[in-house]
FIMITI-258557 format. One record per atom (N, C-alpha, C): residue in three letters; atom name; y negated, z negated, x. Coordinates in steps of 0.1 Angstrom, whole numbers, plus 2048, in hexadecimal, padded with zeros to 3 digits. Layout:
FIMITI-258557
rest,atom,north,up,east
ALA,CA,Y,Z,X
...
***
This chain:
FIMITI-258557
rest,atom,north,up,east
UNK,N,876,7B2,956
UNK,CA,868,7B3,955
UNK,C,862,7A7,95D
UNK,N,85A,7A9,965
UNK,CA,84F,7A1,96C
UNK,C,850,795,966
UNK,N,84B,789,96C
UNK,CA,847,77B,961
UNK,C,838,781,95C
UNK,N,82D,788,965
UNK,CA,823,786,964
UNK,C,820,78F,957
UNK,N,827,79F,956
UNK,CA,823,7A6,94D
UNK,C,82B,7A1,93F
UNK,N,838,796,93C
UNK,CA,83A,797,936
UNK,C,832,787,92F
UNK,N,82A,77F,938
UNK,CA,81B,776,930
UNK,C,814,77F,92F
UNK,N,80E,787,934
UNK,CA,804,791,92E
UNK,C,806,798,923
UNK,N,814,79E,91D
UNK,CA,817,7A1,916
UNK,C,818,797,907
UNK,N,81B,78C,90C
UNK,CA,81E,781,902
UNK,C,810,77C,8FE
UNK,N,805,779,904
UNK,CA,7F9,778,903
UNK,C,7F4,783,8F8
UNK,N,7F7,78D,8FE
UNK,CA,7EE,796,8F1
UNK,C,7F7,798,8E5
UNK,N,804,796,8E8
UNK,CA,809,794,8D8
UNK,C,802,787,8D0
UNK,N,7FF,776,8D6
UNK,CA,7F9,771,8D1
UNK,C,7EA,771,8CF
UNK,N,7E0,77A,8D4
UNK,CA,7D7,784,8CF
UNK,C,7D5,788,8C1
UNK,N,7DE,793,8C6
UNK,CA,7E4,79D,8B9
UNK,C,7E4,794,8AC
UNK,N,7F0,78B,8AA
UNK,CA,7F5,780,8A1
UNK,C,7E8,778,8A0
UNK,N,7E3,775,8A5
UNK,CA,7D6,76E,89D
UNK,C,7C9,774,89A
UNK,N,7C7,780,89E
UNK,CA,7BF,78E,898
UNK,C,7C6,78D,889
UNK,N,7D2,790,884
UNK,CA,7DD,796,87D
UNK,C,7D8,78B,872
UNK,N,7D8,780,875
UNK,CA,7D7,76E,86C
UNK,C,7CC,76D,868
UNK,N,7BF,774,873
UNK,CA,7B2,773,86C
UNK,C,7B2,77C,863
UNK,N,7B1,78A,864
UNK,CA,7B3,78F,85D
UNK,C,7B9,78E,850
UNK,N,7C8,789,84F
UNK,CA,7CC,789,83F
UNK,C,7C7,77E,83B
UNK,N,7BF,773,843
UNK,CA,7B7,76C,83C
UNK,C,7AD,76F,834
UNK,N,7A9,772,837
UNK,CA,79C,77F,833
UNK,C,7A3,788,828
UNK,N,7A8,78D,828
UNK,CA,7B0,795,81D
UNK,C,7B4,78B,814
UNK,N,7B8,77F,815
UNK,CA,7BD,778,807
UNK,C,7AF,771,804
UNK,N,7A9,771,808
UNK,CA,798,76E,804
UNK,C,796,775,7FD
UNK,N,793,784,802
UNK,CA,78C,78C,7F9
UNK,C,792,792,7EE
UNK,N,7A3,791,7EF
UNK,CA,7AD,792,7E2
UNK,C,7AA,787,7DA
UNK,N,7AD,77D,7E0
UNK,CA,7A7,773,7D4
UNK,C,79A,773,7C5
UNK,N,78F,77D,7CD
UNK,CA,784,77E,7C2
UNK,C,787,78A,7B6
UNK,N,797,793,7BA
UNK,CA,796,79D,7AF
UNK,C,79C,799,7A4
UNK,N,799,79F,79E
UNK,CA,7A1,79A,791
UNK,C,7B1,79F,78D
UNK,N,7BA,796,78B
UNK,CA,7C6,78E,78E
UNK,C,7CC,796,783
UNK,N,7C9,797,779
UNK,CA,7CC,79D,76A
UNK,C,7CB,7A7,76D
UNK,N,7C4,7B1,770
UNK,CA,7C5,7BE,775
UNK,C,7CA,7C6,77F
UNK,N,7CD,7BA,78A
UNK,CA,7D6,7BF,793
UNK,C,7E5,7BE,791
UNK,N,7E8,7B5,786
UNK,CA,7F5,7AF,782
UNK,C,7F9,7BC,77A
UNK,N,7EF,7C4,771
UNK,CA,7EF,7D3,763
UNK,C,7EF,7D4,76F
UNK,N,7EC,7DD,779
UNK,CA,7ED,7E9,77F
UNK,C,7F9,7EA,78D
UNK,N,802,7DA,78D
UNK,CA,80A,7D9,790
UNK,C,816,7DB,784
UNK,N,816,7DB,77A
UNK,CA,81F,7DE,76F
UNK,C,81F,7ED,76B
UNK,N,815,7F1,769
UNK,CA,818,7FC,766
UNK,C,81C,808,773
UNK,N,817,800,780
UNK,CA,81D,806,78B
UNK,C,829,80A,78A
UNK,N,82D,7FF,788
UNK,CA,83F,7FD,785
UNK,C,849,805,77A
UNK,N,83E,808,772
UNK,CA,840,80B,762
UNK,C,842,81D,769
UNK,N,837,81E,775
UNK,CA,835,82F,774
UNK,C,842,832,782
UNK,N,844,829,788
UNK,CA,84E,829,78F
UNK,C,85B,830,78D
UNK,N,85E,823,783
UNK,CA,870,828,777
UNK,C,86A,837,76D
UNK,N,861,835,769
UNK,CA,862,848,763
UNK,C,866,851,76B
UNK,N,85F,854,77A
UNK,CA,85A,85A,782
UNK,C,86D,858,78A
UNK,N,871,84D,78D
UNK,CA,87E,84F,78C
UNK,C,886,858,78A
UNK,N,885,857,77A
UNK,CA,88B,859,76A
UNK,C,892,86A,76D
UNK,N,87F,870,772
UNK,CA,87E,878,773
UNK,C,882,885,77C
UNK,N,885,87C,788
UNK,CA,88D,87F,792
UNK,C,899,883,78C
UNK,N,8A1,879,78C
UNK,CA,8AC,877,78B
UNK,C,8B2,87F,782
UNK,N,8A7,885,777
UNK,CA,8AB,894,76E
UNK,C,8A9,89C,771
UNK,N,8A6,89F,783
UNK,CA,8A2,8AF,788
UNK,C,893,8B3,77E
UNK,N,88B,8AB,77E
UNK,CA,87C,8AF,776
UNK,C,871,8AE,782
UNK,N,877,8B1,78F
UNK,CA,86A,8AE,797
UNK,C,859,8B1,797
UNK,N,857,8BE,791
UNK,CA,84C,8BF,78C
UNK,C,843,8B1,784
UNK,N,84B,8AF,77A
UNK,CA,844,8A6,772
UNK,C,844,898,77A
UNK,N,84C,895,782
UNK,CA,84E,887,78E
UNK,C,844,887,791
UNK,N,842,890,79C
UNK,CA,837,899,7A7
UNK,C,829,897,79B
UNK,N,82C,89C,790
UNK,CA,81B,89A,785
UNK,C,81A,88B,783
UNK,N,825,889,782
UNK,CA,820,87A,77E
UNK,C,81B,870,789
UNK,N,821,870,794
UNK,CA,81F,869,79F
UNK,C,80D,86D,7A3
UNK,N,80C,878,7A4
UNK,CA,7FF,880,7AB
UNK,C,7F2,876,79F
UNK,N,7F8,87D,792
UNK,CA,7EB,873,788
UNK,C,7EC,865,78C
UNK,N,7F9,85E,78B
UNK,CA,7ED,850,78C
UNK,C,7EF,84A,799
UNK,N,7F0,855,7A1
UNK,CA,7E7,854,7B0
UNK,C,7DB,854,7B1
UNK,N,7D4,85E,7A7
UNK,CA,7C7,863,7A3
UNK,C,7C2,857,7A1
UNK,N,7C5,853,794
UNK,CA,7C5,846,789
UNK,C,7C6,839,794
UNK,N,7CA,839,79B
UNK,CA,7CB,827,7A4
UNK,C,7BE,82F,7A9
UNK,N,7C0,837,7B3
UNK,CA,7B4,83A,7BD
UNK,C,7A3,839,7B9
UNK,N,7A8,838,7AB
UNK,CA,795,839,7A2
UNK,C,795,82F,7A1
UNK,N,7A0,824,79E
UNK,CA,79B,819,798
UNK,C,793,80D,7A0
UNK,N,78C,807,799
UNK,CA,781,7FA,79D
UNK,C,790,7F2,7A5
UNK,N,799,7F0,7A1
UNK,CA,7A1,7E8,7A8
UNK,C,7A6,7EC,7B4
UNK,N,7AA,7FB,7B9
UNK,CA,7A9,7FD,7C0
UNK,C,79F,800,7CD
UNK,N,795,7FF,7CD
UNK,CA,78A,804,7D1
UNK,C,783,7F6,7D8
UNK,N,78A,7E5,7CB
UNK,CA,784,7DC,7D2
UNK,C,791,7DA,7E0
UNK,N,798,7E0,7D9
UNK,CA,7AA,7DE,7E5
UNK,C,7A1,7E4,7F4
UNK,N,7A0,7EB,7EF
UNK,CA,799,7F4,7FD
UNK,C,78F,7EB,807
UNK,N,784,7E6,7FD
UNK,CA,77C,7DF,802
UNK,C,782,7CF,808
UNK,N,78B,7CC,806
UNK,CA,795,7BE,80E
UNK,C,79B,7CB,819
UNK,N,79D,7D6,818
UNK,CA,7A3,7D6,824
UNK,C,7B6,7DB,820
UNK,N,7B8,7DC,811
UNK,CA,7C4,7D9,80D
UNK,C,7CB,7E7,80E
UNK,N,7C2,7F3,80E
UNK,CA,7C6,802,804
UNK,C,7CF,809,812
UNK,N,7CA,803,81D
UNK,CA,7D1,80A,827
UNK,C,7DE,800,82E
UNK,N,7DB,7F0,825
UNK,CA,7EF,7EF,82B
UNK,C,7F5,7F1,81E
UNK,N,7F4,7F3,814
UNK,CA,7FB,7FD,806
UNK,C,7FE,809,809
UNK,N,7F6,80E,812
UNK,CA,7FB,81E,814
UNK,C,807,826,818
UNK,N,810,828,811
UNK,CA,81E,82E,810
UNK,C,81F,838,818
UNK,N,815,842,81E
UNK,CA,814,84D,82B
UNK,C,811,84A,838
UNK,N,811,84A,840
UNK,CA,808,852,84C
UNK,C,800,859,847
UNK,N,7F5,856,848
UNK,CA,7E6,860,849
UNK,C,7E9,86F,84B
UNK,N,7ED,86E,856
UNK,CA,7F2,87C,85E
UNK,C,7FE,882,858
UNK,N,805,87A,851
UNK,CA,80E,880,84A
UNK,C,813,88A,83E
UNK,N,819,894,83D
UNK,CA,816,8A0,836
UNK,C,81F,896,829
UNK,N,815,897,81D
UNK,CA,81F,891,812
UNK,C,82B,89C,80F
UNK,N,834,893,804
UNK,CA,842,89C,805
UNK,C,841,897,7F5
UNK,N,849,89B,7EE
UNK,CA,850,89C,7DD
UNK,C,852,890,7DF
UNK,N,84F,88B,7CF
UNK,CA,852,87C,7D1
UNK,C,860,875,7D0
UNK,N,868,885,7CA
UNK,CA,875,883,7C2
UNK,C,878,880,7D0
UNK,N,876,880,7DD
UNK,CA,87D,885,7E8
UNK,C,87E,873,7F1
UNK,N,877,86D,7F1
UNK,CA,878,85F,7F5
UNK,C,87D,854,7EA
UNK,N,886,859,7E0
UNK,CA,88D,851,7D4
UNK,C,899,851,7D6
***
C-alpha cells in the first residue's frame, strides 16, 4: 500500500475514533440521568426471560419460546426505559438484527 493512502487511511480512522469517543460520551451522559433501579429490574428479568425461553427450547416448545420472546419484546419496546434508551442513542447498538434482516425462531440462535 502507498505511504500516502495508507496516512489517509489512518487519519480517518483517527476521525472515526474520536467521532466514536464523542459520541459514547454523550451516551454515558445521557445514561447517567435514567433511572439505575429500573434498568438493573429490566436487566434481571431480562435474564430471568432468557433461561425460560432457553428452558423452552431445549424441550422442543418453540411456539411458546417464539411467544415468549415476541411479548416482552413488546413489553421492553413500550417501556419508559426503553424509549429513554432510544433517546441516548442506545436502542440501535442493543439491536440483536440487521434492520434488513428477516427475523428467524428464536430457538434457532441458542
Amino acid at each position: 500500500m502507498p505511504l500516502a493512502l495508507f496516512a489517509q487511511n489512518e487519519q480517518m480512522s483517527e476521525e472515526q475514533m474520536q467521532q466514536m469517543m464523542e459520541n459514547a460520551g454523550k451516551m454515558q451522559d445521557c445514561m447517567g440521568k435514567m433511572d439505575q433501579q429500573a434498568m438493573d429490574a429490566y436487566a434481571a428479568k431480562g435474564e430471568k426471560v432468557n433461561a425460560e425461553i432457553k428452558k423452552l427450547c431445549a424441550a422442543g416448545k418453540r411456539d411458546e419460546a417464539q411467544k415468549m420472546a415476541t411479548d416482552y419484546g413488546k413489553e421492553m419496546a413500550s417501556s419508559k426505559e426503553m424509549q429513554a434508551m432510544q433517546q441516548c442513542g442506545m436502542a440501535n447498538q442493543m439491536a440483536m438484527t440487521d434492520p434488513g434482516e428477516k427475523p428467524g425462531h428464536v430457538c434457532d440462535g441458542m
